[in-house]
C-alpha positions in Angstrom: -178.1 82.2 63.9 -179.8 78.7 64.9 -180.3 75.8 62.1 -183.8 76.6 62.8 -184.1 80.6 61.8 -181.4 79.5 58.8 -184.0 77.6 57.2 -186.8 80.1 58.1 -184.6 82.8 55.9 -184.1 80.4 52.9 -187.9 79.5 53.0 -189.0 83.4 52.9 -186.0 83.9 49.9 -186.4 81.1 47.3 -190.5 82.1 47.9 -189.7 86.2 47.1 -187.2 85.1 44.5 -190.2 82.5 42.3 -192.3 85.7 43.0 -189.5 87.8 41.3 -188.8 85.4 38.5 -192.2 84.6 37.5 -193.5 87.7 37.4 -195.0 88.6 34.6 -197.5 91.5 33.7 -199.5 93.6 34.4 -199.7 92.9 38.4 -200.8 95.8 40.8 -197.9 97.1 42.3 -198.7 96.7 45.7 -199.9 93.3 45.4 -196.7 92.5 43.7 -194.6 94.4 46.5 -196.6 91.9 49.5 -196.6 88.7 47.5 -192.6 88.9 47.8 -192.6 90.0 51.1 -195.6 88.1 53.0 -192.9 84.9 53.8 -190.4 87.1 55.1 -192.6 89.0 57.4 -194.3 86.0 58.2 -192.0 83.5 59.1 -188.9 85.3 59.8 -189.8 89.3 60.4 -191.3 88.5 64.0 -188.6 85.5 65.1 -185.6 88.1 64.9 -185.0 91.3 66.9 -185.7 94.7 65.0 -183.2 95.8 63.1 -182.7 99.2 61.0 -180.3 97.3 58.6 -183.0 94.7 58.3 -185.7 96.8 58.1 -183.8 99.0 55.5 -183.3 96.1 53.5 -186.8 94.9 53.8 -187.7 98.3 52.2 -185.7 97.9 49.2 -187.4 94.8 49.1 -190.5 96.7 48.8 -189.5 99.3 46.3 -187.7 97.3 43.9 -191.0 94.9 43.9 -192.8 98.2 43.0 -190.2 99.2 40.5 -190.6 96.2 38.7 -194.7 96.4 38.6 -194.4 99.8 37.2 -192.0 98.7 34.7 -193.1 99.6 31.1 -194.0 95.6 29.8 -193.3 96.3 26.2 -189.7 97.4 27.4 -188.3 93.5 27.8 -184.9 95.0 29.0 -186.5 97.6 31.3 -188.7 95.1 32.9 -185.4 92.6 33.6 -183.3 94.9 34.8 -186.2 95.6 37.0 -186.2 92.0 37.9 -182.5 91.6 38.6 -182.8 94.8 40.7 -185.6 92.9 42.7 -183.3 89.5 43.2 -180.3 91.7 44.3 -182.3 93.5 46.9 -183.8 90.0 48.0 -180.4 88.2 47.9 -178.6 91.8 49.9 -182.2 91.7 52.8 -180.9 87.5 53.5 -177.6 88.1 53.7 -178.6 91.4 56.2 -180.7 88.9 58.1 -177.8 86.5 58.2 -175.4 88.6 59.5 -177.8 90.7 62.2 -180.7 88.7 62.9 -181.0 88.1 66.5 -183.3 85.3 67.1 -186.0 87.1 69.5 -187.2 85.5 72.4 -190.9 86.9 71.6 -192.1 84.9 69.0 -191.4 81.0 68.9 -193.0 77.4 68.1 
């Protein structure tokens, strides 16, 4: 992977992982679920060649972002272990972009 999509990846990760870590609620849990996602799929999603093992861990992305809006807010340890859930499953999709991302010739700047 280039210097280039390298810093496209850590962008898209420390922007889902403030997202994850400053969450605090009630948020809808769709708009929670996109707000960590939307860098990802913006500046690194279309730049590398589809991927199940990507897109697999882009969906526990999604769900764990859901998780954690659904978490019961007067339940302090329920909603951080909700949290950590989320920041594992965003740390586990850049380390799956890392290793498989192909940098596609589609999409470039």
């Amino acid at each position: 992977m280039d210097a280039q999509m390298s810093a496209r990846v850590q962008e898209a990760v420390v922007h889902a992982r403030r997202r994850a870590e400053t969450y605090k609620p009630p948020v809808d849990k769709d708009a929670l679920a996109w707000r960590v996602i939307e860098v990802f799929d913006d500046r690194v999603r279309g730049y590398v060649e589809r991927d199940r093992r990507i897109e697999d861990e882009r969906d526990r992305v999604l769900i764990a972002a859901v998780k954690l809006a659904e978490a019961d807010a007067d339940e302090e340890a329920v909603v951080e272990a909700a949290r950590k859930h989320l920041v594992d499953a965003i740390d586990y999709l850049e380390q799956a972009v890392l290793r498989f991302g192909v940098p596609s010739g589609r999409r470039t700047r």
